[in-house]
DSSP file (Angstrom, degrees, kcal/mol; ACC not computed):
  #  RESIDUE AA STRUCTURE BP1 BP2  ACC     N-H-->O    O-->H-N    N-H-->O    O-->H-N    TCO  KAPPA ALPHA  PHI   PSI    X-CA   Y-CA   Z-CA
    1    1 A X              0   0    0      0, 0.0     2,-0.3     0, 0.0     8,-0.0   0.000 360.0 360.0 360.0 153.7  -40.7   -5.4  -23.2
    2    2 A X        -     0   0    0      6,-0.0     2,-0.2     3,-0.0     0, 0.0  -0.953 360.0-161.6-135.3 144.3  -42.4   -5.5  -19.8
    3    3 A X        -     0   0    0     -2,-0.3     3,-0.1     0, 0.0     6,-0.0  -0.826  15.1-147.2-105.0 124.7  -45.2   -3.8  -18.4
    4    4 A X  S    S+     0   0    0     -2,-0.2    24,-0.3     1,-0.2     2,-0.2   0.218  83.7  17.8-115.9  47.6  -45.7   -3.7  -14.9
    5    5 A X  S >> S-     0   0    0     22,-0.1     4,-1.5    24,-0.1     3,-1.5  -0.737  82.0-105.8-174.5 142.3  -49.5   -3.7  -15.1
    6    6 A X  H 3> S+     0   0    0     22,-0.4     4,-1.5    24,-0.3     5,-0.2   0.656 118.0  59.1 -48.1 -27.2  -52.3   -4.6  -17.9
    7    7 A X  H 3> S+     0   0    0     21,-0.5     4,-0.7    23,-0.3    -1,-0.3   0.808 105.5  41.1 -38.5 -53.0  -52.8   -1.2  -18.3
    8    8 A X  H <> S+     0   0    0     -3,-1.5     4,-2.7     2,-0.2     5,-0.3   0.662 113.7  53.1 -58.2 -50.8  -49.5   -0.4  -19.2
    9    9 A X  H  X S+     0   0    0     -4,-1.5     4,-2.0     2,-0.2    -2,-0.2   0.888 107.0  54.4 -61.2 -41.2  -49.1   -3.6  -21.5
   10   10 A X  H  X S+     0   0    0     -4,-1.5     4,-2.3     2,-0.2    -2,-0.2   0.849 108.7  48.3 -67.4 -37.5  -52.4   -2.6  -23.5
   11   11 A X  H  X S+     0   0    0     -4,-0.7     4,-0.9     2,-0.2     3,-0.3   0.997 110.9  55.9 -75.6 -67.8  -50.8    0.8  -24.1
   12   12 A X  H >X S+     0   0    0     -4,-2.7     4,-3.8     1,-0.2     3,-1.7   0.916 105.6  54.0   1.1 -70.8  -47.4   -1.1  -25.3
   13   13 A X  H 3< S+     0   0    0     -4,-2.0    -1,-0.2     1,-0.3    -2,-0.2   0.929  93.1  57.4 -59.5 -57.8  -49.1   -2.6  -27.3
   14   14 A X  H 3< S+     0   0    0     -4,-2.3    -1,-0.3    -3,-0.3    -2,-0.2   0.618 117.4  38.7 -21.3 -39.9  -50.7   -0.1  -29.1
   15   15 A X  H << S+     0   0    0     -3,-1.7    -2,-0.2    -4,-0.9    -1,-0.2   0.762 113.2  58.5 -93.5 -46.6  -46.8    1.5  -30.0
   16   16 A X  S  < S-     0   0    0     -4,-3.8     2,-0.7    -5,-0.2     0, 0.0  -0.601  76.0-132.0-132.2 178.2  -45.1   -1.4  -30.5
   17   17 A X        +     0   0    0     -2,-0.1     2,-0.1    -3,-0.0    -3,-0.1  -0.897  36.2 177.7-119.5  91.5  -45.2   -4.5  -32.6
   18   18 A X        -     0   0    0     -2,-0.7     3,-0.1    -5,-0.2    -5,-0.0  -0.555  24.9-153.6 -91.1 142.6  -44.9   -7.8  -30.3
   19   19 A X  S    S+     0   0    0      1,-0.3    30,-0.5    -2,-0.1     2,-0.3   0.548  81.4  14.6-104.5  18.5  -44.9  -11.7  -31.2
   20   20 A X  E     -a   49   0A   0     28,-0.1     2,-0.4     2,-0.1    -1,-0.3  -0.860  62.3-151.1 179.7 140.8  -46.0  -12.9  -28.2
   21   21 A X  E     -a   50   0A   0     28,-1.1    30,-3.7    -2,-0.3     2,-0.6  -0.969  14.8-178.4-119.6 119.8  -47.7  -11.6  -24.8
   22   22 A X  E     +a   51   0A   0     -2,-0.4     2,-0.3    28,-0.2    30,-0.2  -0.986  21.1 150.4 -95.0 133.7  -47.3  -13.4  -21.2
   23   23 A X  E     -a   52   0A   0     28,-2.6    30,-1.0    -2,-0.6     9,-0.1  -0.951  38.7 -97.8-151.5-174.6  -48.8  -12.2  -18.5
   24   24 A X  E     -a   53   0A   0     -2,-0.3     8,-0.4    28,-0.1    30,-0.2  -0.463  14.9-145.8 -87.6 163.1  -50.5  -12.5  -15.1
   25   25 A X  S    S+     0   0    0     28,-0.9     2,-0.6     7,-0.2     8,-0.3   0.636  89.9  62.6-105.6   4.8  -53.4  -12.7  -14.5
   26   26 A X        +     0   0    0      5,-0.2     2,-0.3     6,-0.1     5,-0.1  -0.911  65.8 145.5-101.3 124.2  -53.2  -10.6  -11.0
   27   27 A X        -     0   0    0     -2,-0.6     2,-0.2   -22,-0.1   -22,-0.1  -0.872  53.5-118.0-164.1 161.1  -52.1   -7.4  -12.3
   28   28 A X  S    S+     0   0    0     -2,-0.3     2,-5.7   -24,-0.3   -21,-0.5  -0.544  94.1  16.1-119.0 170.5  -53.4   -4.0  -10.7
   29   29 A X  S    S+     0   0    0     -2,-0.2     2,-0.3   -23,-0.1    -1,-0.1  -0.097 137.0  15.9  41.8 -32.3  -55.6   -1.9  -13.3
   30   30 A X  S    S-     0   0    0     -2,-5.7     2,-0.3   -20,-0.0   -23,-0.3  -0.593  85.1-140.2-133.1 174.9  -56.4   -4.3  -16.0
   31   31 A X     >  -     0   0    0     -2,-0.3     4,-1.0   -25,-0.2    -5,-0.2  -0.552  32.5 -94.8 -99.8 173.9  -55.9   -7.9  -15.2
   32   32 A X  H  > S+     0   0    0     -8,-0.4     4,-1.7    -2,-0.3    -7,-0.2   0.706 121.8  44.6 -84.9 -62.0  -54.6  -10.5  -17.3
   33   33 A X  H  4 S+     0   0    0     -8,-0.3     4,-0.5     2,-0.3    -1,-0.2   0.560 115.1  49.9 -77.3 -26.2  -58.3  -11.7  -18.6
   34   34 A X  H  > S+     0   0    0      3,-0.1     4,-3.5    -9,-0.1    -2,-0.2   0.800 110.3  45.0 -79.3 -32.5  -59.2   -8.4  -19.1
   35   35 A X  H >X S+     0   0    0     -4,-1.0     3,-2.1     2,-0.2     4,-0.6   0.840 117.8  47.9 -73.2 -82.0  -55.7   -7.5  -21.2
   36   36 A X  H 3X S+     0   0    0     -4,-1.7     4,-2.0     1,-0.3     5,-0.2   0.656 111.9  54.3 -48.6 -23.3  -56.4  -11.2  -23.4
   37   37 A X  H 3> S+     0   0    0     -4,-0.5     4,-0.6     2,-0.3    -1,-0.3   0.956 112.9  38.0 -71.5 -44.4  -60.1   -9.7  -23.7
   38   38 A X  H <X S+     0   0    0     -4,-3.5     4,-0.9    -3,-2.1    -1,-0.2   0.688 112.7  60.5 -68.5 -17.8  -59.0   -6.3  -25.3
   39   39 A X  H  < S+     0   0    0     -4,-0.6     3,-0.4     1,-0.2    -2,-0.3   0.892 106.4  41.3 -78.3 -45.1  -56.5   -8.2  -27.1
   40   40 A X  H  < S+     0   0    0     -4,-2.0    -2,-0.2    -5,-0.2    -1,-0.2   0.560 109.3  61.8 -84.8 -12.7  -59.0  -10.3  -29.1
   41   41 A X  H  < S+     0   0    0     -4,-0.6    -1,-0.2    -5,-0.2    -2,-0.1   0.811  89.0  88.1 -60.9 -41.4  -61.4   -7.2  -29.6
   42   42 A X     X  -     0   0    0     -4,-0.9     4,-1.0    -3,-0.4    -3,-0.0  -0.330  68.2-153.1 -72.2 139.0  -58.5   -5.4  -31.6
   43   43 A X  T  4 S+     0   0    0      1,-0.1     4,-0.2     2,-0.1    -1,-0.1   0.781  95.6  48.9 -83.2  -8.1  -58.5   -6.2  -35.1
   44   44 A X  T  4 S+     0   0    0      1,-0.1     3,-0.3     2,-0.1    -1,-0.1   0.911 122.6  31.5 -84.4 -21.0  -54.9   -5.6  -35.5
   45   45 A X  T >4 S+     0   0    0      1,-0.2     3,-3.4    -7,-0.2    -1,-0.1   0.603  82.0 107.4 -92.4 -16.6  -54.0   -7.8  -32.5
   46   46 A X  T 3< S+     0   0    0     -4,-1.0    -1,-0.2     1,-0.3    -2,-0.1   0.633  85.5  48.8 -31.5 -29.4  -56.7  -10.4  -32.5
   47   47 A X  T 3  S+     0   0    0     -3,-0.3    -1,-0.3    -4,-0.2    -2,-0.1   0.489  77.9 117.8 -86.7 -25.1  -54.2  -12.8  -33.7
   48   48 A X  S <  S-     0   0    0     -3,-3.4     2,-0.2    -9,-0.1   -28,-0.1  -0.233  72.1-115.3 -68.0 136.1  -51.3  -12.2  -31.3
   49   49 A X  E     -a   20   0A   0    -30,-0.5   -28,-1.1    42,-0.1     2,-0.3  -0.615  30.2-155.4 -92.9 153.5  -50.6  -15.4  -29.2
   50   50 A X  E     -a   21   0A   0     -2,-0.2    21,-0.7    19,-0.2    22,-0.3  -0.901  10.1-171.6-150.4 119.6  -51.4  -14.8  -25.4
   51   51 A X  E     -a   22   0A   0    -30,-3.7   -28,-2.6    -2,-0.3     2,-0.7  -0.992  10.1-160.1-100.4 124.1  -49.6  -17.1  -22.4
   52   52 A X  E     -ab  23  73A   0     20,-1.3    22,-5.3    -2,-0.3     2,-0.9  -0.859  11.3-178.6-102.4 121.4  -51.0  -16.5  -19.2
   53   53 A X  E     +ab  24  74A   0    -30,-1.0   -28,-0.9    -2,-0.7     2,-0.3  -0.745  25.2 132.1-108.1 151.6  -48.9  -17.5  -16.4
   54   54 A X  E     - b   0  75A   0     20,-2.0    22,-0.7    -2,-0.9   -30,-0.0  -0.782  61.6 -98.3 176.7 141.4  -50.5  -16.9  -12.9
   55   55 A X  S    S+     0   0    0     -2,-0.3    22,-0.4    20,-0.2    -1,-0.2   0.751  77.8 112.3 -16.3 -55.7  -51.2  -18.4   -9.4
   56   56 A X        +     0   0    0      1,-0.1    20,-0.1    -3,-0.1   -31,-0.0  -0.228  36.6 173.4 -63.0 113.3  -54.7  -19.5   -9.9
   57   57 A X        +     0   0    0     18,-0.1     2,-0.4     4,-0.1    -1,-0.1   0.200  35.5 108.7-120.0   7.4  -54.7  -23.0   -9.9
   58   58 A X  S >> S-     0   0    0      1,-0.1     4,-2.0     4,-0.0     3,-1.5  -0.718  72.2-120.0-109.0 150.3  -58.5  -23.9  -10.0
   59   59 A X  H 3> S+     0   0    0     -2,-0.4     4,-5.7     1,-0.3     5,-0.4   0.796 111.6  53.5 -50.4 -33.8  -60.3  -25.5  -13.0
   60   60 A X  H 3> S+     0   0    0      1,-0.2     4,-0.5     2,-0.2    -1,-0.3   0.828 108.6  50.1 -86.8   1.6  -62.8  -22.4  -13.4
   61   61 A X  H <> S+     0   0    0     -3,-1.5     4,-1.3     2,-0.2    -1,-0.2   0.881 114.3  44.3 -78.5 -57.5  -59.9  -19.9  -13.5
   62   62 A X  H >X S+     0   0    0     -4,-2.0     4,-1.5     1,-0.2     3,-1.4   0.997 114.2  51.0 -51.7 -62.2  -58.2  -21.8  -16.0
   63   63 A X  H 3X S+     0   0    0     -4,-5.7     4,-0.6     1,-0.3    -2,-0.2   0.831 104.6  51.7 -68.0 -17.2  -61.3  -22.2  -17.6
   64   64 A X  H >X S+     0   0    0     -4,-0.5     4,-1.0    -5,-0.4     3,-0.6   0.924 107.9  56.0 -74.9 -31.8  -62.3  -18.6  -17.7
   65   65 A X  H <<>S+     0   0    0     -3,-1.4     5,-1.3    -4,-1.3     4,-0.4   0.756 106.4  56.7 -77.0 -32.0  -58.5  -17.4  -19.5
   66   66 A X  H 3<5S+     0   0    0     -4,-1.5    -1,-0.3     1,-0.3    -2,-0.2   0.347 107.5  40.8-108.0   5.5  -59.2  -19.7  -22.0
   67   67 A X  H <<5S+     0   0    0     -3,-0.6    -1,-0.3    -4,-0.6    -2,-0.3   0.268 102.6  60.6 -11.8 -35.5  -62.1  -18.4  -22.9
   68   68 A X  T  <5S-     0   0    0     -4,-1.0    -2,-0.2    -3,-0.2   -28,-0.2   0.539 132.7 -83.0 -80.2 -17.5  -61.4  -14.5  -22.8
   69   69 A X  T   5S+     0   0    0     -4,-0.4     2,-0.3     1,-0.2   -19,-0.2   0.511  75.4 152.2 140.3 -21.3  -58.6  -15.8  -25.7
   70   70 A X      < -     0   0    0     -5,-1.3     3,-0.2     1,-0.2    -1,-0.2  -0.245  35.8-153.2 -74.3 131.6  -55.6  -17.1  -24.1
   71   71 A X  S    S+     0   0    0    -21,-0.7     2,-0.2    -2,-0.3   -20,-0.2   0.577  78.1   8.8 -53.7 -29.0  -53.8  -19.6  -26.0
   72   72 A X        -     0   0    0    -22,-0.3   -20,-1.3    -7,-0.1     2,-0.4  -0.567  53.3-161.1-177.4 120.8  -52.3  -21.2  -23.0
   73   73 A X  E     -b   52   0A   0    -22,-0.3     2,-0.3    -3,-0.2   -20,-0.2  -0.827  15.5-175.8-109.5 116.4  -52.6  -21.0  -19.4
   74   74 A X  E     -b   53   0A   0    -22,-5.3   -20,-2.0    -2,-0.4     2,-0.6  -0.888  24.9-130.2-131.8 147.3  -49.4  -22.5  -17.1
   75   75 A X  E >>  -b   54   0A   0     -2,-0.3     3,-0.8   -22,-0.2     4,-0.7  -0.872   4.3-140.2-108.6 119.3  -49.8  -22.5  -13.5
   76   76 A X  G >4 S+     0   0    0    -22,-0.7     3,-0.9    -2,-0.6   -21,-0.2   0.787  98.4  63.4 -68.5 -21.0  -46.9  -21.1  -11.4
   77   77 A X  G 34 S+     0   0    0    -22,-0.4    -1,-0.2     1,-0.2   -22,-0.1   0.952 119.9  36.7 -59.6 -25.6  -46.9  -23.8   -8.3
   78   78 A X  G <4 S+     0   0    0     -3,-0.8    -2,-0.2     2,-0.0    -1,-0.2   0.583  84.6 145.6 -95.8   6.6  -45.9  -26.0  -11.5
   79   79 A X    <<  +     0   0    0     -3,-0.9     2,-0.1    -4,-0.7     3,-0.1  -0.032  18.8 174.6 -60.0 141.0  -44.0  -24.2  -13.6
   80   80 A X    >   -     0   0    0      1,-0.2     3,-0.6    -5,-0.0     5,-0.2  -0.434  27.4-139.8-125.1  52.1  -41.5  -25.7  -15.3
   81   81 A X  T >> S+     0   0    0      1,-0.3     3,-1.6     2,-0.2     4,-1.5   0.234 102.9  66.2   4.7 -66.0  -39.7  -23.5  -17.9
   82   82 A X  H 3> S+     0   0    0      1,-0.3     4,-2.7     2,-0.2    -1,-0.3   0.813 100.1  47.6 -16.7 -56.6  -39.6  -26.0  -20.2
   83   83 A X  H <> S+     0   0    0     -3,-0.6     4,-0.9     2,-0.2    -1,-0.3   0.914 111.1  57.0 -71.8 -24.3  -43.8  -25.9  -20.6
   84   84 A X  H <> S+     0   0    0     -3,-1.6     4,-2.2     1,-0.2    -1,-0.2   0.989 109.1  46.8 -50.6 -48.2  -43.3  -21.9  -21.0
   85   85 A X  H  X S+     0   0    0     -4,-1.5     4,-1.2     2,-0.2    -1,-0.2   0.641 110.2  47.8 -87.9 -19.5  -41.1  -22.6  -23.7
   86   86 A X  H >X S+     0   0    0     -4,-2.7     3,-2.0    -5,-0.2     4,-1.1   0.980 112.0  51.5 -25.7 -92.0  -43.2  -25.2  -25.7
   87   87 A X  H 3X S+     0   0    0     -4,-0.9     4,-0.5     1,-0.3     5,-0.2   0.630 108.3  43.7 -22.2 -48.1  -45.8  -23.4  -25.6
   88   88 A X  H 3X S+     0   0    0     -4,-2.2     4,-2.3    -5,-0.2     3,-0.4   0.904 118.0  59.0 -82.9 -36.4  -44.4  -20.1  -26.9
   89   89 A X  H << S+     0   0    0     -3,-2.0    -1,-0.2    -4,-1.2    -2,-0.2   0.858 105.8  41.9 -36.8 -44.9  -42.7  -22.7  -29.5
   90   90 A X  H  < S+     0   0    0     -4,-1.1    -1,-0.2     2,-0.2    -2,-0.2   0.529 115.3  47.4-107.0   3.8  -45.5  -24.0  -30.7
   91   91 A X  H  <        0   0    0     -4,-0.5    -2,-0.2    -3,-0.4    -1,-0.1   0.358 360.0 360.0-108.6 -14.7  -47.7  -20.3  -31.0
   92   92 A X     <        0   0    0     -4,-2.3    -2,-0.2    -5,-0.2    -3,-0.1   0.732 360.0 360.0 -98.0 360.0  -44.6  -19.2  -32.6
């Protein structure tokens, strides 16, 4: 499924039953750190692995998504499919 805002994904979520959320962290209505934040609130979703893929390339950005919950943070000037797909390997 895709969402084309955190808003929209949060509400997804709600209806349907996912194993795994990437998303940006630039997103218009919710952002990215705000969707991982409501995602770790819910008790049914708390558990649900969170990728954030996104621009932001500076330590305290990373360090702030990994803190609101996300499970793994991949930086798009370096993305590399490969690390998407570890990652989602090894939270799935």
């Amino acid at each position: 499924m895709t969402a084309p805002d955190g808003q929209a994904a949060w509400e997804l979520l709600s209806e349907h039953s996912v194993d795994l959320v990437v998303t940006d962290v630039d997103m218009p209505r919710m952002d990215g750190i705000s969707l991982v934040e409501a995602i770790r609130s819910s008790t049914s979703l708390r558990e649900l692995p969170v990728i954030l893929v996104t621009a932001r390339e500076n330590q305290g950005d990373r360090q702030r998504g990994l803190d609101a919950g996300a499970d793994a943070y991949i930086v798009k000037s370096s993305f590399r499919q490969e690390e998407l797909l570890d990652a989602i390997g090894a939270l799935t």
